[in-house]
C-alpha positions in Angstrom: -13.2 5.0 14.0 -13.2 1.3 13.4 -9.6 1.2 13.7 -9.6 3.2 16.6 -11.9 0.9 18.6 -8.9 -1.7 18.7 -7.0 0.7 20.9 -9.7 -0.2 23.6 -8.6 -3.2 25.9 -11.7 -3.9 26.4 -12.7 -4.7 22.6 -13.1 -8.5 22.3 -11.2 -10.6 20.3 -14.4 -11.3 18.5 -14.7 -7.5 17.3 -10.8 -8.1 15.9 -11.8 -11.1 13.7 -14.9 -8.9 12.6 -12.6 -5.9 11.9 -10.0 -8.3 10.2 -12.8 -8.9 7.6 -13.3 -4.7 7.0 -13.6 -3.4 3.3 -10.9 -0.8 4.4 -7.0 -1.9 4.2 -6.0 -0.3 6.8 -8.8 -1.6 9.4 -7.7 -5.2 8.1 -4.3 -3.8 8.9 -4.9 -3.1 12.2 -6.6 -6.0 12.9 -3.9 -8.4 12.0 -1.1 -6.4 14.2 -4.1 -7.4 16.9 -2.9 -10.0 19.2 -6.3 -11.0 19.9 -6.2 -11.9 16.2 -6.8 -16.0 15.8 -3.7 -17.3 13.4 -6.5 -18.7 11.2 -7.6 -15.3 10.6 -3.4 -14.7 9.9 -3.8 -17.5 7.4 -6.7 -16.1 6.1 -5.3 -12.8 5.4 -2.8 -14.4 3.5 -4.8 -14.6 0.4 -6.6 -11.1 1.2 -7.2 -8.9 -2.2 -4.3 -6.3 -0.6 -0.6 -7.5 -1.4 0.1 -5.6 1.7 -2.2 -7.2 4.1 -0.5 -10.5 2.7 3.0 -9.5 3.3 1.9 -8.4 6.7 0.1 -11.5 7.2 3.3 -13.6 6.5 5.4 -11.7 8.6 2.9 -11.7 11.6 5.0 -14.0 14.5 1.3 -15.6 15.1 1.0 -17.7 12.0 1.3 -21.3 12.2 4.6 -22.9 11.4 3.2 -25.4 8.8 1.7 -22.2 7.1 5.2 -20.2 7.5 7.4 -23.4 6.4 4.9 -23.3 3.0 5.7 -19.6 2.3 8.8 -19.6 2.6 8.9 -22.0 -0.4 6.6 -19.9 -2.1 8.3 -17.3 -4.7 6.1 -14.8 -4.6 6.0 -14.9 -0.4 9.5 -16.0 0.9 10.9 -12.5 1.3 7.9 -11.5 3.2 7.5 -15.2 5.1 11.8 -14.7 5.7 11.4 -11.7 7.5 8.3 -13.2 10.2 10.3 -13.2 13.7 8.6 -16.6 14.5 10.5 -19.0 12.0 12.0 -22.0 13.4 15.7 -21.9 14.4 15.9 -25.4 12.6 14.5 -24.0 10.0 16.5 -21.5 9.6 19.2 -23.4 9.8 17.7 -25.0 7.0 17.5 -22.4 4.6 21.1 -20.8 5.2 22.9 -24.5 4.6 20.4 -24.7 1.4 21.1 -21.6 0.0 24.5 -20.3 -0.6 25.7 -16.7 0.5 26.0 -14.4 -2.4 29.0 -11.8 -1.7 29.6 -8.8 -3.9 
C-alpha cells in the first residue's frame, strides 16, 4: 500500500523522501524512480543496505554530476553509474578517448 500511495499525484514530495527511507526494498524502489525524489535522497541511496537500490540510485538521471563523475571512477559502481542517461556528453567523451575499445 505504501508503494501504491506514490501513484497519487497528489502525494507530496515530502511523503517520497519518507518512503525513500522504508524498511521494504521495493518501497525504497519506488521512491527513488519518484521524480519528486530530492537528488540528495539519490545520493543517499547510494550507500542504501540493498545493492539494487544502489545500482538504481546511480543510474537515476537526477543525481548530481559531481556524484555521477565519482562513480563512474568507482569499480564497484561504473557499470551501474555508465548506464545513468544524465552523464555529461564531455564526459563521455572522456571516458571513450580513455578507455580503448575492446573488439572480439
Amino acid at each position: 500500500m505504501r508503494a501504491l500511495a506514490l501513484e497519487d499525484p497528489a502525494a507530496t514530495a515530502e511523503l517520497v523522501e519518507k518512503f525513500s527511507r522504508d524498511p521494504d526494498r521495493g518501497v525504497r524502489s519506488r521512491a527513488l524512480r519518484d521524480p519528486r525524489l530530492s537528488p540528495a535522497s539519490v545520493i543517499r541511496l547510494l550507500d542504501d543496505p540493498d545493492r539494487v537500490i544502489r545500482e538504481a540510485a546511480a543510474r537515476n538521471p537526477r543525481l548530481t554530476t559531481r556524484a555521477l563523475t565519482t562513480l563512474l571512477h568507482d569499480a564497484t559502481a561504473a557499470a551501474s553509474a555508465a548506464a545513468n542517461p544524465a552523464i555529461p556528453e564531455h564526459v563521455m567523451h572522456h571516458l571513450l578517448h580513455r578507455q580503448p575499445l575492446r573488439t572480439s
